[in-house]
N, C-alpha and C positions, 0 to 999 in steps of 0.2 A: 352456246354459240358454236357451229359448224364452221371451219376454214372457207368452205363459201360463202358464209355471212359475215367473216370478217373480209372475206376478196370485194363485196359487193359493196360494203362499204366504202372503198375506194375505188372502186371502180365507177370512173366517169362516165356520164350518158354516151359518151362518142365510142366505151368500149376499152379504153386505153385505163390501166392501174395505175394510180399514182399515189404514193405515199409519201409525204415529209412530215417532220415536227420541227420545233424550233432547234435552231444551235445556238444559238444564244441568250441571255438571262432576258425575262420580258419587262417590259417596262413600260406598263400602260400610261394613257394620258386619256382624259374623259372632259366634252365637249359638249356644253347646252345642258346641261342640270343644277339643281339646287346640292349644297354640302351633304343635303341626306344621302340622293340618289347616288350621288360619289361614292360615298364612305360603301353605300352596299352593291359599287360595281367594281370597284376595288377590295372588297372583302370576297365576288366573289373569283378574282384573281385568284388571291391568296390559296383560297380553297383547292381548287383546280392544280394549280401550278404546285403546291403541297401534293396534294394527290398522285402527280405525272412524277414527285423527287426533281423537279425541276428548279430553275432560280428564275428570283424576281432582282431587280437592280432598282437603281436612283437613275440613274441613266446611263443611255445608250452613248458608248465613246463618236460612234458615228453619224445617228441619227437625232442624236437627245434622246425623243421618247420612239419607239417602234412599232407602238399597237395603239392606234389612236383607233377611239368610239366617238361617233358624232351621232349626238341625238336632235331631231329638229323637223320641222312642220311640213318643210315642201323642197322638194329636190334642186330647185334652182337655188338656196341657196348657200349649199357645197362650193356653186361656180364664185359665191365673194369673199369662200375663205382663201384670206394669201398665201401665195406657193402650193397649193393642194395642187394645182395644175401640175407643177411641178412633179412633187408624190408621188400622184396618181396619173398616166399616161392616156389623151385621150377624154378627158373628165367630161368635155363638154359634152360629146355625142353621146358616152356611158350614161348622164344624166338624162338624154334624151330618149335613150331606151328604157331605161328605168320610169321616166314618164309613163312612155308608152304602153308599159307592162301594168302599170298602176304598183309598182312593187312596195313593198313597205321595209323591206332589208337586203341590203348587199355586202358582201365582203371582198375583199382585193388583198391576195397575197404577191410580197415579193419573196427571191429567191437568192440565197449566199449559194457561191460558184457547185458544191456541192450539190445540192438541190436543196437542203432544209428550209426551212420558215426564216426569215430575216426579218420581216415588218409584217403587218397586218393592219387593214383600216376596215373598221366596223362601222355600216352607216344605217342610222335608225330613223325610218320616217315614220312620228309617232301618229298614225291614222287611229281610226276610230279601232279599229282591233288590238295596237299593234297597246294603245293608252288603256284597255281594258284588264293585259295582263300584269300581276304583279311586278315593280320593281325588282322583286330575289329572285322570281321566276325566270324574268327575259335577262338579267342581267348572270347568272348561271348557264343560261341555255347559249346565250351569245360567246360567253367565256369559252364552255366545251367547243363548241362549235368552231374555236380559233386555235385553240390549245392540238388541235393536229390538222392538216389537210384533208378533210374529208369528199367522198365525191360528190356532184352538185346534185345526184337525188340519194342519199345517206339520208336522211330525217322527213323525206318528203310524204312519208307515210307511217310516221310515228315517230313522234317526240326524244332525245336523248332523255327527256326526265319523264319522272313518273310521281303519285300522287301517295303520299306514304302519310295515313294519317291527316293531319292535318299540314302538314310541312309539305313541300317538291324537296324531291331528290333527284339526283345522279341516278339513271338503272342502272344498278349491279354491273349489268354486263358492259356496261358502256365505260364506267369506269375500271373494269378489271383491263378493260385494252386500252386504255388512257394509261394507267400504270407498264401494261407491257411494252407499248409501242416508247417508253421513255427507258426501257433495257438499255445500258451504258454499252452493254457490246454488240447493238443492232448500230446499223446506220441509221444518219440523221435522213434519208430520203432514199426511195427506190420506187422504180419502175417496174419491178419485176413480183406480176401475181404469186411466185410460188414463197414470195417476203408473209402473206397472208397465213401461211403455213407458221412462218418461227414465233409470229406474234402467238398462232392459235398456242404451241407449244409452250409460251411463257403464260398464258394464262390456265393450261390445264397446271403446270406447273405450283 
């Protein structure tokens, strides 16, 4: 990995760098599955948030939970869960774009005054592709995927995971900057592309 493959990785369609990870311990809560699909969307928390040297909690003194996943058949009906309105700013019309798009996943992050990750909502419309993929698979690739801000096309031409054997894993490289980018003496968020630089340096490191 080049300092321009990690710049571009944050780097949003508009042009503008933007890095954060979380500042505070995560504390997922999972929506619309059976106790199987739990136990393996919360293991792969564990995993991930292990890997970043990061903390998981019981709960959020603020929020209760901060990284809510909702899994579920059709976008309208995010609009009957109570208080998401709330949450999420805007929900209704976001819903009607996401109609529009035919999407089958979005995430919404918020921001502690810093800029780090504060909350995270993960919404999964489980379409005919989205119900094809393994549980360990989509439920690792959604985790990564939340575990830093990444930019809105980072994955839109290749997978964070890759095919090892018979098992998905984490690519190497993707998790060797999941571990840098959780360096105690980086900040938790920045603007500024030449941040692309100290990450590359903690992982030649």
């Amino acid at each position: 990995m080049t300092p321009e493959d990690i710049q571009s990785l944050f780097t949003r369609e508009s042009g503008e760098f933007l890095f954060a990870r979380w500042g505070r311990p995560i504390v997922p809560i999972v929506f619309g599955v059976e106790e199987e699909t739990l136990t393996t969307v919360k293991g792969a928390f564990e995993a991930v948030v292990s890997l970043a040297d990061h903390k998981m909690a019981e709960t959020d003194p603020e929020l209760g939970a901060n990284c809510m996943v909702f899994f579920f058949r059709d976008w309208k009906e995010l609009l009957e869960v109570p208080d998401l309105d709330r949450l999420v700013p805007d929900l209704a019309p976001l819903v009607d774009r996401l109609i529009a798009a035919d999407a089958n996943q979005y995430r919404v992050f918020r921001f502690e005054e810093d800029g780090a990750i504060r909350a995270a909502f993960v919404f999964l419309r489980m379409d005919e592709e989205l119900s094809k993929v393994p549980a360990e698979t989509l439920a690792l690739s959604q985790v990564v995927q939340t575990i830093l801000l990444w930019s809105d096309t980072a994955f839109r031409t290749q997978s964070p995971l890759a095919v090892a054997g018979e098992a998905t894993i984490l690519r190497p490289e993707i998790a060797g900057l999941i571990r840098a980018a959780y360096d105690p003496v980086l900040p938790g968020a920045s603007q500024d592309p030449a941040h692309a630089l100290r990450l590359f340096a903690r992982l030649q490191a």
